[in-house]
N, C-alpha and C positions, 0 to 999 in steps of 0.2 A: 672143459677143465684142462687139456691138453694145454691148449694156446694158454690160458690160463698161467700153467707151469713155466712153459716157455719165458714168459715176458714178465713173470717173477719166481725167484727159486722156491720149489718147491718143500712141501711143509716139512717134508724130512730133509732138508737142508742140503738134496741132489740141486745140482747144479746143471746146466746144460752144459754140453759139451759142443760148442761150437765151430771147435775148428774139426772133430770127427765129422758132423753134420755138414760141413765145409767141404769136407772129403767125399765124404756119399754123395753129395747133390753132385758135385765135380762128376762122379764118377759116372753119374747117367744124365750127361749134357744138359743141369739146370745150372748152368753158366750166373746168371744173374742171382739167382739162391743163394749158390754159392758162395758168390764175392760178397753177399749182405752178413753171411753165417763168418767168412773167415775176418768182415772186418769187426763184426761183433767178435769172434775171440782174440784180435788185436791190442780192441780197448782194454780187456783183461790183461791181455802180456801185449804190452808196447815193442818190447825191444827184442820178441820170437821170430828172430829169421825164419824158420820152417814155417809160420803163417804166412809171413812176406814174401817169400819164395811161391808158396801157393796164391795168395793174390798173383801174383807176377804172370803164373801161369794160367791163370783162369782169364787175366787180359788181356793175355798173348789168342786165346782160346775165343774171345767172344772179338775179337780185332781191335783192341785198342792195344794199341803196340808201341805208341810212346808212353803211356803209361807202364805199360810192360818194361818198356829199358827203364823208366826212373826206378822202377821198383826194384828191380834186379841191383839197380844201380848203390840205390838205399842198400840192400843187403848189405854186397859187397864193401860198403862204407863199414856197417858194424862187422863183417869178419870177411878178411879179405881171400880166405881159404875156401869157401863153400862152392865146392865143386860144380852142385847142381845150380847155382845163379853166374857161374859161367859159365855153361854150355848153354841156358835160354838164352844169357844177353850173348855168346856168339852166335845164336843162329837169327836171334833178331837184327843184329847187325849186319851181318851176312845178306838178309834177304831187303836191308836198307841199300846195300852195295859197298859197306862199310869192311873192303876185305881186310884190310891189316887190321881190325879193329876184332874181325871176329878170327883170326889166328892167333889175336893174344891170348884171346879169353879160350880159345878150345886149347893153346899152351898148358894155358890154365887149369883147365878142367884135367888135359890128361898127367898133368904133374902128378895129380892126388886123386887121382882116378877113385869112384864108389866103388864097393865089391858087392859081390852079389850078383847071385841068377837075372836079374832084371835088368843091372847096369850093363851087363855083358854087351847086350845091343846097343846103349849111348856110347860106351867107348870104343866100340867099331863103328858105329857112324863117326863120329869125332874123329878118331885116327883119318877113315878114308876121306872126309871134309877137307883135315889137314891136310892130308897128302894131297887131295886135287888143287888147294888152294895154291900150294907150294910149286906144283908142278906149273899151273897157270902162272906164276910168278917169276918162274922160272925160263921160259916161253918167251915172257912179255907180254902177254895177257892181261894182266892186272899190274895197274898201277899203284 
């Protein structure tokens, strides 16, 4: 009956909640789960950056990582503000060797930095990214 519910809504009119389920599978490395549950809550909201953003990182997570930047990419096309799909797509760049690409994006991210207990650690990573990037550039290091 479960599966059942699943793959039609259920008789009291509960709906799945696909992109939470999206989130817990993520959350204990079903990578693949995952990306089926967040594009199934896609179909329902097309134009949900915060899905998009989690696809993004669920393909950055299982290695498909040009997928990862288009996705990222997508976001940033509907809002060119969201923090968090500039800091994936600079560190996916970054690790393409794409360094002035991923200094924009970590500009980016810390213009409008998240708040919160949790972000504290992306924008200390990010700052010190920046800083070495700058400093290598600085050098001569990077082109």
């Amino acid at each position: 009956m479960g599966l059942f519910k699943k793959l039609f809504k259920a008789e009291d009119g509960d709906r799945v909640d696909y992109y939470r389920e999206g989130l817990d599978l993520l959350g204990v490395g079903k990578y693949h789960e995952a990306l089926t549950s967040f594009r199934l809550a896609l179909r329902e909201a097309p134009r949900d950056t915060a899905i998009l953003q989690q696809i993004a990182i669920t393909y950055t997570r299982i290695g498909m990582t040009d997928e990862a930047v288009k996705t990222y990419r997508s976001v940033l096309e509907k809002d060119p503000q969201l923090a968090g799909a500039h800091y994936g797509l600079a560190f996916l760049l970054l690790r393409e060797g794409n360094t002035e690409g991923a200094a924009s994006h970590l500009r980016a991210f810390l213009a409008r930095p998240p708040e919160g207990p949790e972000a504290v650690r992306h924008v200390e990573h990010a700052r010190s990214t920046l800083a070495s990037l700058s400093e290598a550039t600085a050098n001569g290091e990077v082109s």
